[in-house]
C-alpha positions in Angstrom: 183.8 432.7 202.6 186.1 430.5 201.0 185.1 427.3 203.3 181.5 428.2 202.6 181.9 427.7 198.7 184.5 425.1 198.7 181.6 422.8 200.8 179.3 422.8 197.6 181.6 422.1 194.9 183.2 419.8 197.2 179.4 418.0 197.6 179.0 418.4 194.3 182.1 416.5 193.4 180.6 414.1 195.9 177.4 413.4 194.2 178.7 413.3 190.4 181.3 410.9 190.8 178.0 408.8 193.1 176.3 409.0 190.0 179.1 408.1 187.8 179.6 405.4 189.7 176.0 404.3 190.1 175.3 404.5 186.4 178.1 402.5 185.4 177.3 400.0 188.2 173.8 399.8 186.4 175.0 399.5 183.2 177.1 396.3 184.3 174.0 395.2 186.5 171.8 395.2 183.5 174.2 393.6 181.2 173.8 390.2 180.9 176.9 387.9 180.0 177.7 384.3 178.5 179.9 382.4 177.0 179.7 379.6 174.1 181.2 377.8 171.5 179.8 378.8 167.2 177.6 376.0 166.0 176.6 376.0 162.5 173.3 374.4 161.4 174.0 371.4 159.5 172.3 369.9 156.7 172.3 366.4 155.6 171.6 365.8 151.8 170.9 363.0 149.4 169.2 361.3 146.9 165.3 360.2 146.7 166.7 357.8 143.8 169.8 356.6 144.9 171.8 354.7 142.3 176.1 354.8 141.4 177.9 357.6 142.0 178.9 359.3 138.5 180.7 362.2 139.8 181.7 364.1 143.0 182.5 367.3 142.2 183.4 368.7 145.5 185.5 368.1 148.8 185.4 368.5 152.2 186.0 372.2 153.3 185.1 373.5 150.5 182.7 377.0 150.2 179.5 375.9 147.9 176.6 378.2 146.8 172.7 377.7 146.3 171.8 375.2 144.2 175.4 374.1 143.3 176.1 370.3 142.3 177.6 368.3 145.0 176.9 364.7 143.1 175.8 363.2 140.1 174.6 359.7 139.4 174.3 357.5 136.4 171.0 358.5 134.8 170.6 355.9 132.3 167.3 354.6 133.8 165.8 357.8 134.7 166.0 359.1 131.2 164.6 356.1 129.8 161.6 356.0 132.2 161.3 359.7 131.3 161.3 359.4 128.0 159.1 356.9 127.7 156.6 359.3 129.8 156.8 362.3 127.6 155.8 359.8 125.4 152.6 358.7 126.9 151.7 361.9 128.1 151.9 363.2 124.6 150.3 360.2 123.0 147.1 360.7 125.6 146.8 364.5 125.1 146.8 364.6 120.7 144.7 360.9 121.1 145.3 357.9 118.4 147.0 358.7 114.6 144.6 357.8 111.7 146.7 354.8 110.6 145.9 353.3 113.8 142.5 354.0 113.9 141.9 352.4 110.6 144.1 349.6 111.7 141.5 349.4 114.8 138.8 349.4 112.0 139.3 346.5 109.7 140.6 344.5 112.9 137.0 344.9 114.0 135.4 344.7 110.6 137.3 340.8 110.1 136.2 340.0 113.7 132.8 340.8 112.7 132.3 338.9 109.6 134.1 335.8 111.1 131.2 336.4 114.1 128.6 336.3 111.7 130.2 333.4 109.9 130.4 331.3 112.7 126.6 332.5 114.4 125.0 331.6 110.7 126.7 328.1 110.2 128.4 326.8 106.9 127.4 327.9 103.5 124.9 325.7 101.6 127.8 325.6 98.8 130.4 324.0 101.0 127.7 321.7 102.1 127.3 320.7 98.1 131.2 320.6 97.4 131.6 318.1 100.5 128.6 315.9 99.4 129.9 315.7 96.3 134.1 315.0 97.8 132.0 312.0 99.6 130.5 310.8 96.5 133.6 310.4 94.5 135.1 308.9 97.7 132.2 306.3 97.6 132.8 305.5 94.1 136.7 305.0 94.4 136.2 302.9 97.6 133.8 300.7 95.8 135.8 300.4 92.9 138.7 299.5 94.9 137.1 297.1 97.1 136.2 295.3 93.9 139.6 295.1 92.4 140.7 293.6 96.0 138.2 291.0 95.8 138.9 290.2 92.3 143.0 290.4 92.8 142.6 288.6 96.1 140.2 285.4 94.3 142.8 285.2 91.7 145.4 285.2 93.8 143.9 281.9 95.5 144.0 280.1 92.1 148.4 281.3 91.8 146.7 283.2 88.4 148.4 286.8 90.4 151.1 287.2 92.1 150.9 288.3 96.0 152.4 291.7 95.0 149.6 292.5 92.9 147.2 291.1 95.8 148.5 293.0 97.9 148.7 296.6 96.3 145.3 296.1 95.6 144.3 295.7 98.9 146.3 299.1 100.1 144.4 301.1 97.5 141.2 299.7 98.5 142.0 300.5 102.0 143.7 304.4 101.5 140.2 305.0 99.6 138.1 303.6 102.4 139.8 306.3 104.9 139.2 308.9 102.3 135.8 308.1 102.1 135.8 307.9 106.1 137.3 311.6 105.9 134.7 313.1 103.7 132.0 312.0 105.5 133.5 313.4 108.7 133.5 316.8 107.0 130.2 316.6 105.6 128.9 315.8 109.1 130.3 318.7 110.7 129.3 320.9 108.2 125.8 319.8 108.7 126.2 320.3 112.3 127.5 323.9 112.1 130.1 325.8 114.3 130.5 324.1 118.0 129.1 326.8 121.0 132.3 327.5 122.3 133.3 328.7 118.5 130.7 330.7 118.0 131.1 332.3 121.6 135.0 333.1 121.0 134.0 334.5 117.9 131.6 337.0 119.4 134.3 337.8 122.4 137.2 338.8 120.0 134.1 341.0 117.4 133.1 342.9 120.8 137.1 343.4 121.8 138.1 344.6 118.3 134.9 347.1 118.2 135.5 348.3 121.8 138.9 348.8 120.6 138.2 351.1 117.8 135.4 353.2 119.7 138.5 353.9 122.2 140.8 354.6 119.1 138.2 357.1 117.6 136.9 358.9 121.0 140.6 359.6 122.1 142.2 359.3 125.6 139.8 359.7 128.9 140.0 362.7 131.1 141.3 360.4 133.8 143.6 358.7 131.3 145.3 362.0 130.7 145.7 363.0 134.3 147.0 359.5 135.1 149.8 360.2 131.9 150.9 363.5 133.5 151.2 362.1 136.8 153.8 359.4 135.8 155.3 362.4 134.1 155.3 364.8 136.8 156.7 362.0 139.2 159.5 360.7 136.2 160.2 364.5 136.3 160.9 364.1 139.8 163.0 361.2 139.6 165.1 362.7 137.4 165.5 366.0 139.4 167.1 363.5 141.8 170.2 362.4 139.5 171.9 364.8 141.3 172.5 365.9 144.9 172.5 370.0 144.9 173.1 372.2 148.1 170.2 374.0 149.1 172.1 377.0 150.6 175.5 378.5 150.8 177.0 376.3 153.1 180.8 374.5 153.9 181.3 370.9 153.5 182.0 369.3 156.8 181.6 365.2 155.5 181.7 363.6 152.3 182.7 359.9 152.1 181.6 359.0 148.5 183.8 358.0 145.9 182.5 357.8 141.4 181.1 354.1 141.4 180.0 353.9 144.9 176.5 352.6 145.1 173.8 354.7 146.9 170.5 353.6 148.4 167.7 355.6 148.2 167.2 358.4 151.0 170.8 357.7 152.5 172.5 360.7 153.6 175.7 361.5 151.2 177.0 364.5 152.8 177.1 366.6 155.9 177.0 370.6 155.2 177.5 373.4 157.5 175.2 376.3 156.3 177.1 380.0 156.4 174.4 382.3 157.2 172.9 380.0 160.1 175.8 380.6 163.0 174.9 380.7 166.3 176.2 380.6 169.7 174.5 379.1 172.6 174.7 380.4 176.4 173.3 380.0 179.4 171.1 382.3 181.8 170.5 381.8 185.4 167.1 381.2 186.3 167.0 384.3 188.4 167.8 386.4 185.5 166.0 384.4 182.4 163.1 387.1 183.1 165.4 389.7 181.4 166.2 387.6 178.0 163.7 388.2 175.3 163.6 386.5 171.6 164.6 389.6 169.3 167.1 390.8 171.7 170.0 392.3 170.7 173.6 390.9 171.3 177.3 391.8 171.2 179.5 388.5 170.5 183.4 388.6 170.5 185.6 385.5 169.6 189.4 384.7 170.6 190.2 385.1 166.4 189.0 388.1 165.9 189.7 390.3 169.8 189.2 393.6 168.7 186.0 393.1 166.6 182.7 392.4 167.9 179.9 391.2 165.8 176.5 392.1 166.1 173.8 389.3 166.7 170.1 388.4 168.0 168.5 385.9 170.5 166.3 383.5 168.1 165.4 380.9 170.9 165.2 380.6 174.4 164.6 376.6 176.0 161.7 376.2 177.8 162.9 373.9 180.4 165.6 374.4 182.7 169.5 372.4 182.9 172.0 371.6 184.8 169.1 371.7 187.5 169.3 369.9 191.3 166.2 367.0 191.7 164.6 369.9 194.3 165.3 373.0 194.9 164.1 374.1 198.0 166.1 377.4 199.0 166.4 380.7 196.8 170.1 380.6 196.9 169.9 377.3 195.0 167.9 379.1 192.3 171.0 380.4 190.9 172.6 376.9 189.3 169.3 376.5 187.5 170.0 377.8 184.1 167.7 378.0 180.9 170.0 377.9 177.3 169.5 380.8 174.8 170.5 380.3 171.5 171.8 383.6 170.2 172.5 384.3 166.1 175.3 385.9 165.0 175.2 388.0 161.7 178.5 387.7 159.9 178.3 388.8 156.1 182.0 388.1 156.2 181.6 384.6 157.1 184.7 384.7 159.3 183.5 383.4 162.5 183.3 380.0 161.7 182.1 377.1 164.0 184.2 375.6 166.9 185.4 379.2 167.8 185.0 380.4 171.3 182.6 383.2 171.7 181.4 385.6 174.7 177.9 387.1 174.2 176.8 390.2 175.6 173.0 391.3 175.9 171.5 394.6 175.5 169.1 395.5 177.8 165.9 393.7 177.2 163.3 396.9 176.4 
C-alpha cells in the first residue's frame, strides 16, 4: 500500500518540478535581451541674427531649464530697427497729425498758384513797369552817347582832357548794356513762361495735391499690413538677441567667449536634452517579429546595479545591419540584426549618457 501511494506523489513531484522548469524555460525563451550604451538627444542652438557675443551666462556641464538664457548679444541695432517700427506701425494705424496735413495743404495751395502763374503768362503790369525800365534806359543811353560825342570832339581840339573823354565814354557804354538788359526782360515777358516751365510747374501742383489727398485719407489697408509686418518680423529679430534652451537639457559644448562675433544661423552650443535618453540594441532577425513600438522594457546600468529603470521601445529600423551581401542559409539569418531604439524614463535624471546599459523586453502582447 505504501509503494502504491508513494508512485503518485512521486509522479507528481515528477511533473511539478517539469512544469517549474518548463515555465521558467519559457519565461527566459520569451525574454528578449540587449545591450547598449545611453545616448541623449542633442540639440544644437543659435542665433537667426547673429552679431557679438554680450554675455555667456553658462558653462559646459551645467543643468539648464526651459527657456533659460544661454547667450546674449549686443542689441544696439535691433532696438533701433524696432523702434523705429513701432513707430511706423503706429504712425500708419492713427494716420497723419493735423499740423502735417495743413503743412501738405498750403504746400499744394503755393504749387497751385505758381501753376496758374506760369500757365497764364506775366501780368500786363509787369509788362508796363519793364516798358517803362526800357524807356528811361533809352533816354540815359541817348544822353550819354551824346556827352561821348561831345567830350570825344572836344577832346580832338586838346579843349578836354582824355580823362574826361574817357569817363564819358564808360558811362555811355554801362547805359547802353542797361538799355540792352531791359529790353531782354521786356522780351521775355512778352513771350511768356518757356514749356518746360510751365510743365514743371504743373508736375510739382499735381505732387503737392496728391500729397495732401494721401495726408487727409490716412494710411492704405495694404500700407498698414505692410507696417505690421516689418513690425512683426523686427519683433522677431529681436527675440533673437538671445540664445534660450528650449528644454531642460545639460550642456555638452560651448566654445564662445563675450566679444566673439557670431554669424547668423551658426550653431553656438551643443545641449544634451534630460528627458530624451535612450539606449539602442540590437535584435536578431529571427526574433525582430517579437519587438513592437510601445513595448515595455527593463534597463539596468553598471552605476546604478541594483536598480532597474523602467522604459519603452519608441523606434524600430526598418532595414537590417551588420548584414552578409547574401544570405542564402537559415543559420545565417541569425547575424542579421535590426536596431531598436528603447527610451528610458528617469525622473531622477541619473542615468546619464555614455553609461552602459542592458535592456530587457517584456513579452510583446
Amino acid at each position: 500500500m505504501k509503494r502504491k501511494l508513494l508512485i503518485p506523489v512521486v509522479l507528481g513531484a515528477a511533473l511539478a518540478a517539469m512544469g517549474a522548469y518548463s515555465m521558467s524555460w519559457f519565461r527566459r525563451d520569451t525574454a528578449l535581451e540587449g545591450s547598449g550604451t545611453v545616448e541623449a538627444r542633442n540639440i544644437r542652438v543659435g542665433s537667426k541674427v547673429g552679431g557679438r557675443i554680450d554675455k555667456v551666462l553658462v558653462r559646459e556641464g551645467d543643468t539648464v531649464e526651459a527657456g533659460q538664457v544661454l547667450i546674449s548679444f549686443d542689441d544696439k541695432e535691433l532696438q533701433a530697427s524696432l523702434a523705429q517700427s513701432r513707430a511706423n506701425a503706429v504712425k500708419a494705424e492713427r494716420g497723419f497729425r493735423p499740423e502735417e496735413i495743413a503743412e501738405a495743404r498750403a504746400a499744394a495751395a503755393q504749387a497751385k498758384a505758381e501753376y496758374e502763374q506760369r500757365r497764364n503768362g506775366y501780368r500786363q503790369e509787369d509788362i508796363d513797369a519793364a516798358e517803362a525800365d526800357l524807356d528811361r534806359a533809352t533816354a540815359d543811353e541817348v544822353r550819354t552817347r551824346l556827352d561821348f560825342q561831345r567830350y570825344d570832339s572836344l577832346a580832338q581840339k586838346d579843349l578836354v582832357s582824355k580823362q574826361q573823354r574817357d569817363t564819358a565814354e564808360a558811362n555811355w557804354k554801362m547805359a547802353a548794356a542797361l538799355k540792352q538788359n531791359a529790353q531782354h526782360k521786356l522780351d521775355e515777358l512778352k513771350r511768356g513762361y518757356r514749356p518746360e516751365e510751365i510743365a514743371s510747374a504743373e508736375a510739382r501742383y499735381h505732387q503737392t495735391q496728391a500729397t495732401l489727398e494721401k495726408f487727409e485719407h490716412g494710411s492704405r489697408p495694404e500700407d498698414i499690413a505692410a507696417a505690421r509686418a516689418a513690425l512683426a518680423y523686427d519683433e522677431a529679430r529681436y527675440r533673437e538677441r538671445q540664445v534660450v534652451a528650449p528644454s531642460a537639457a545639460t550642456v555638452e559644448v560651448l566654445d564662445v567667449r563675450p566679444g566673439d562675433l557670431i554669424a547668423p544661423n551658426a550653431p553656438i552650443a551643443t545641449l544634451l536634452e534630460r528627458d530624451q535618453i535612450y539606449v539602442r540594441i540590437y535584435i536578431p532577425e529571427t526574433e525582430i517579429g517579437r519587438v513592437r513600438v510601445g513595448q515595455k522594457a527593463e534597463i539596468r546600468v553598471d552605476s546604478f546595479p541594483h536598480q532597474t529603470f523602467s522604459g519603452s521601445v519608441e523606434q524600430i529600423n526598418q532595414q537590417a545591419e551588420f548584414l552578409p551581401r547574401n544570405v542564402q542559409t537559415r543559420e545565417e539569418r541569425v547575424h542579421q540584426v535590426f536596431g531598436v531604439k528603447v527610451r528610458i524614463d528617469d525622473s531622477s535624471h541619473r542615468v546619464l549618457a555614455g553609461m552602459a546599459a542592458d535592456v530587457k523586453l517584456s513579452p510583446a502582447s
